[in-house]
Structures are given as structure tokens and as C-alpha cells.
N, C-alpha and C positions, 0 to 999 in steps of 0.2 A: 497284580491282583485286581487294582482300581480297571485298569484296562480291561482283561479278560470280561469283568464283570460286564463292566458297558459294551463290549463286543456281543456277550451273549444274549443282554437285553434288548440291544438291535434287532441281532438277528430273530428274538420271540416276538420284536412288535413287527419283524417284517413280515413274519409268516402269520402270524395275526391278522395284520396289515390284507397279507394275499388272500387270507381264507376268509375273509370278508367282502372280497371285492368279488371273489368267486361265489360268493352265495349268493347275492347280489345282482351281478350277473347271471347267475341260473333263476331265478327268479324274472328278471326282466325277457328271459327268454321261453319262459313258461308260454305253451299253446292258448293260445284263447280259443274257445267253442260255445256255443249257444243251441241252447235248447225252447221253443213256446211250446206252448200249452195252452189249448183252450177247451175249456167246458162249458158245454151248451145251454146259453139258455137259463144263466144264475143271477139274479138278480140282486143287487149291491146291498141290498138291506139284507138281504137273507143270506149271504155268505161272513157277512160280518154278524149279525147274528148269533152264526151257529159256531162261528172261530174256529174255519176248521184247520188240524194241525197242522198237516204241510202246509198248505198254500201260506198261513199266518206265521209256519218256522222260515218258508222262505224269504217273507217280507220281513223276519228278522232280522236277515243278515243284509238286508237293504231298505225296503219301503213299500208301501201298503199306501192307493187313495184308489178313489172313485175318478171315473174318466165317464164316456161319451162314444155314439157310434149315433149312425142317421144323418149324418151330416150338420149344418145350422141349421134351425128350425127357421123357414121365413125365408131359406135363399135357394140361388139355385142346387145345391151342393145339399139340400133336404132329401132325403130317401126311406124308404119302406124300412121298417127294421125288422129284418127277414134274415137268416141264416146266413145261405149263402152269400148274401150280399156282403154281409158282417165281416167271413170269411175275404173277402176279396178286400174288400176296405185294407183289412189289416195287412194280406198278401202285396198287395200295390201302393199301400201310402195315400190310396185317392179314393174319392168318393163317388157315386155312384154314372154320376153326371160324367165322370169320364172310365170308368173301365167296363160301364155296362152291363154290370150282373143285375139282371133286374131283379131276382127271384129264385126258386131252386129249382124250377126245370125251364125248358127253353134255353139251359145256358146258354151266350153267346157274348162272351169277352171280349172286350178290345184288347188284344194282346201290345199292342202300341206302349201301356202301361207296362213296364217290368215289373213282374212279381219278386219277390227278396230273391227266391230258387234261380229268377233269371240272371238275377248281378251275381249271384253268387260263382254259376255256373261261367260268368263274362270276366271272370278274376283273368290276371295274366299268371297266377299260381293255383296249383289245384284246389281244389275245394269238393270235399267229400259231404254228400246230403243226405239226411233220412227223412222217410216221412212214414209215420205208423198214425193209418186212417180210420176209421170202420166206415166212412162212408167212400166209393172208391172214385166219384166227382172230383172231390179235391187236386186229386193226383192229375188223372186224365182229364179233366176239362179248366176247372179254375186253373190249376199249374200250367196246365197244357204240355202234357211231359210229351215228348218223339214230335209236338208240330214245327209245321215247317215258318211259323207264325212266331216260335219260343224260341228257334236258332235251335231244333230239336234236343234243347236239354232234356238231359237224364237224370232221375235222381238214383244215387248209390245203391241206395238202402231202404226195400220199400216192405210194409207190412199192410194189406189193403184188400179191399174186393171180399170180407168178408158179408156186407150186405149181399152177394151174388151167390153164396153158398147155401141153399136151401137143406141141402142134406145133412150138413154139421149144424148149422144154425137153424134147426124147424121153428116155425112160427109158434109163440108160447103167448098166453093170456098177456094183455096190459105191456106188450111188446117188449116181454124181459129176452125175448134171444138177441136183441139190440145191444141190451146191459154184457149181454154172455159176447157179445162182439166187443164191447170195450174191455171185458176181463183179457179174453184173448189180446187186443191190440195193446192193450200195460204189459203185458210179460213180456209182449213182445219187442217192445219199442224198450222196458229196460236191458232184456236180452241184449240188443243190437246194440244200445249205449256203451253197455259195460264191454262188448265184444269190440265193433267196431268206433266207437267213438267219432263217428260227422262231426266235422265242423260246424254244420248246422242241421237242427230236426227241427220238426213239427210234429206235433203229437195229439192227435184228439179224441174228444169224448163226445159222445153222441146224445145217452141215455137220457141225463140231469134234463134235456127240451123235450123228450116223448114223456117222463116223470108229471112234468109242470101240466101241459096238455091233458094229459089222462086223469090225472089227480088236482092238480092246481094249488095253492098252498095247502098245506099240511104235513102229519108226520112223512106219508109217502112220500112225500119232494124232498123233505128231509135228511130221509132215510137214505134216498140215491146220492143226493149231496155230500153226506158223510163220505158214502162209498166210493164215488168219485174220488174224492179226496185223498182213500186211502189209494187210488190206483196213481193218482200224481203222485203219491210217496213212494211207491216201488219203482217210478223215476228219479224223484230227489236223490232215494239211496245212492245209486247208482250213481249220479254225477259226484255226490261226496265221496265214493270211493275211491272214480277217476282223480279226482283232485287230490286226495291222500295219497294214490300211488302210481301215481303220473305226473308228470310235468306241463299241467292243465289248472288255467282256471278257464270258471264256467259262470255265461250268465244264463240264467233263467229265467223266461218270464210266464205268468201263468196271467189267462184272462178269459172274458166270456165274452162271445159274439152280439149278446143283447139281455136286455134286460124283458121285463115281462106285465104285462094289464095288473089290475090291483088286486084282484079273485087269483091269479099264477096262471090260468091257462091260457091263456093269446098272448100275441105280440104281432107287432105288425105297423102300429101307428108309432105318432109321437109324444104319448103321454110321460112323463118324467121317469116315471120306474121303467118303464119300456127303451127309454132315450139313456139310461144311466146305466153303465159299467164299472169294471173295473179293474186295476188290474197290479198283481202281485211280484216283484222281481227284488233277486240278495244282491244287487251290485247299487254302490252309490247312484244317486239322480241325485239330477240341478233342480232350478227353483220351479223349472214346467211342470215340472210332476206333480206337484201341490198347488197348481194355480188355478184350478176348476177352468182351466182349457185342455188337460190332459184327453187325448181323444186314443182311439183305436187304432188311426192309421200314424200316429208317434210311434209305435212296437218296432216295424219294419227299417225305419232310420235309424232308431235307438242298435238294433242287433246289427245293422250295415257299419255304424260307428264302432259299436265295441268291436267287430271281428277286422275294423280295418278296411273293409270294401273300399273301393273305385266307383263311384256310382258316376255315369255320366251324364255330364251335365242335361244333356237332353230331357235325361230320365228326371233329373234330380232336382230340375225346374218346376219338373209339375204336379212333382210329390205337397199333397194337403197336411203331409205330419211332418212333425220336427222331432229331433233326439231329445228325449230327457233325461240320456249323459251326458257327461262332458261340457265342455263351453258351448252354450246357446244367448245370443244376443239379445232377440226379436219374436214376436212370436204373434199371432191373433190380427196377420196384415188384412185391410178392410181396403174398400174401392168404394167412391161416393160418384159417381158420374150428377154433375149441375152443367145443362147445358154444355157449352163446349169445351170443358174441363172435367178433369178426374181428382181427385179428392181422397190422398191415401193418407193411411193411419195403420198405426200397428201401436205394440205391447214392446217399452224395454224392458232386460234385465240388468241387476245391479250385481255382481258378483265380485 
């Protein structure tokens, strides 16, 4: 009997035993994918402010600070705080001085920079992309999708070009058919999530910068603010669904290209609220995150690390941001040139 017994208690801690290591295992094999998100043109005092619900459920399930775009103020690496520039910062890791978006027309990139879309596409494993735009630059010029400049990457999954449709989108008072291209490009960007699931999207909002402009503080900036918000939440859904019934975790990041003059409507220089971001993501961050050096072009390293990228070194040298996952050493390296010496300094971490 004595026997039988410890016979059968073995065999329940073995299979216990198994059915732990298997779950365990299916976990550590869980897909990683990533999703940003940026809204145009929301300035860090006024999204905290207004608390809006997803973007502050997102930073529940990870972390919430203010960051930085424009470069240093005072060095070479200073630039206009303009849109598209914003965008590219964030797209390449670098700052203005070397991927050369001066502005939002005349684009004319150094494609030399990799954009994240271009490591991603440079995997030795596939890698599936989306990108749902309303503006359709992004795609075709910052990304540079089909040049021969990009290594003619493609993205997968694309939802864009509705600024070019004059006949679905007619021109409406205080430029709400803009608002009516972000309604569209949420349904559609969580459609394609829920549907196809990228390895990595991009997803933007346009309205919240023509809101600020038109109106400038007040409830109308507000008001799109809110809204915005709710259109980042018919993405959130979506990634918590994959997650509940997929074998996916998901990071997220949400953020804004620039912040905005002290009245909401410009931007453009380097006043504090203008030069101030921010930016929202559910997955743990290290101690950069919170170090009032968080900057714009940190996003782009941070999503190459969690998905695992290869970034080569070429690229990976001249990238101006760092991850604020995972193990980070170093951070805020400075160049002193006196005479005929150079004079370096930088920031450690203690972890």
C-alpha cells in the first residue's frame, strides 16, 4: 500500500511537474509584436490634464513620463519642432542634422538613416508591417516604401492616402473631414490588427495639430483630444483581445510629435511646451524613462529591442536614442573638444 501510494504521488508531481514546464514554455514562446501611436501636436500638460482613458490605461500596465523632441537646445542636433521632422526623429532614432527632414514639404531624406520599417524589413526572419496613416507622406516619402534608397521595402498592411480623396472626404468647416480621415484610419488600423496582426504598425492621428491651430487652447482642443483618445482605444481593444486569444504579447507605445506655443496654436521653435512630449507605453521601462532625458528618438530602439531586431551596427552607431527597456548602462554621451583633445562624459545607470 505504502508503495502504491508513493508510486502514485510521483507520478502526480511528474505530471504536475510536466504541466508546468509546458505552460511555461508556451509562454516563453508567446509572439512579441508592437504597435505606436502618435497624436499630433498634444502637449504634455494638456494630456495629463485631461487623463485621457486609454492612453493613461495603457501606462497602467507600464509607465507614463514626459520626454523631448527638437533635438539639444544649444547644439548641433537643435531643430525646428515641426511635424514631420517629429515623425522622422522618432522613425530613424536621429535627429534632424542627420536624416534631414527639414519640414513638411520639400521632403528630402537621407535614407542612409534606417527607419525601424527598414530593420525591420532587414530581419533574416520575416516580419509583417502595418501602417494606417491619414496623411499618405509618411508611407511614401519618410518611410520611402518601393525606393531604391530603402532596399525597396514594402510595408504589408497599409491604410493611407485618404488626404488624396476629395470625393469621400470634401472639404468641411475648421477641417473636420481631416478628423473624418482619422475616424476612418482607427477602424481601420484596429480592423487589420484584430485581422492580420503585424509584427509591427504604426498608426496616426492627424486632427488633435489642425484642433490646436484652429482653436488653440480650449474646450475645442479638448474636445478632439478626448476623441482622439477614444480612437487609440478601438486599437488598445484590439491588441488585449490578440493577447487573450493568441499566443501574443504586445507592446505599445502612444506619443505625440511636439508639443505646442503657450496660447495652443503654433509650434515650431524651442519654447519648453513646444520642446516637451511624451510618451505612454504597458510594458516595464528601466531607469531612462524617468530621467528627464527621455527623448522621441528612444521609441524606435526601445520597439527594435523588445521585437528582438538585428540592428546593424552601422545603423545602430548613429542612432541619437536609447531603449528604455531592458538593460541600459549609459546614457546623455557629451563631446567637450579643448584644443587638441576631446573631452567625453556621459550618464551611468545603477540597476
Amino acid at each position: 500500500m505504502c508503495s502504491n501510494s508513493n508510486n502514485s504521488t510521483t507520478k502526480r508531481y511528474t505530471i504536475t511537474t510536466l504541466l508546468v514546464a509546458l505552460w511555461c514554455i508556451s509562454l516563453c514562446a508567446r509572439t512579441q509584436k508592437a504597435v505606436y501611436i502618435v497624436i499630433d501636436g498634444v502637449p504634455a500638460d494638456q494630456i495629463e490634464r485631461l487623463h485621457t482613458p486609454a492612453v493613461f490605461d495603457i501606462a497602467s500596465r507600464g509607465a507614463y513620463a514626459r520626454a523631448y523632441t527638437g533635438g539639444e537646445i544649444g547644439t548641433y542636433s537643435q531643430t525646428p519642432i515641426i511635424s514631420a521632422i517629429g515623425y522622422t526623429n522618432l522613425l530613424t532614432a536621429t535627429w534632424l542634422n542627420k536624416h534631414n527632414v527639414g519640414g513638411n514639404d520639400n521632403l528630402q531624406p537621407n535614407y542612409n538613416y534606417w527607419t525601424i520599417f527598414r530593420i525591420a524589413k532587414e530581419q533574416s526572419r520575416p516580419v509583417k508591417t502595418g501602417l494606417y496613416s491619414s496623411w499618405i507622406d509618411n508611407r511614401t516619402v519618410l518611410i520611402g516604401e518601393s525606393k531604391e534608397e530603402t532596399g525597396r521595402l514594402k510595408i504589408d498592411y497599409v491604410s493611407d492616402g485618404y488626404d488624396l480623396d476629395k470625393v469621400r472626404f470634401p472639404h468641411k468647416e475648421k477641417d473636420l473631414h481631416v478628423f473624418d480621415y482619422d475616424e476612418q484610419v482607427s477602424k481601420d488600423a484596429a480592423e487589420s490588427i484584430r485581422r492580420d496582426a503585424p509584427d509591427l504598425s504604426w498608426f496616426y492621428l492627424w486632427y488633435t495639430d489642425d484642433a490646436g491651430h484652429i482653436e488653440g487652447n480650449g474646450e475645442f482642443f479638448d474636445a478632439y483630444v478626448r476623441k482622439a483618445d477614444e480612437q487609440v482605444a478601438r486599437v488598445w481593444e484590439i491588441v488585449k483581445y490578440r493577447e487573450e486569444h493568441f499566443d501574443e504579447e504586445w507592446m505599445v507605445v502612444v506619443t505625440t510629435d511636439h508639443g505646442r506655443t503657450e496660447n495652443g496654436y503654433g509650434h515650431g521653435n524651442q519654447s519648453e511646451r513646444e520642446h516637451t512630449t511624451w510618451i505612454s507605453t504597458n510594458v516595464p521601462v528601466n531607469a531612462h524613462f524617468a530621467d528627464r532625458n527621455l527623448a522621441i528618438t528612444d521609441i524606435a530602439p526601445s520597439l527594435s529591442r523588445y521585437l528582438g531586431f538585428e540592428v546593424p551596427s552601422d545603423v545602430l552607431w548613429e542612432q541619437d536614442g536609447i531603449p528604455f527597456i531592458g538593460r541600459t548602462d549609459i546614457c546623455d554621451l557629451k563631446t567637450m573638444p579643448y584644443d587638441d583633445t576631446v573631452t567625453l562624459s556621459w550618464r551611468t545607470y545603477a540597476e
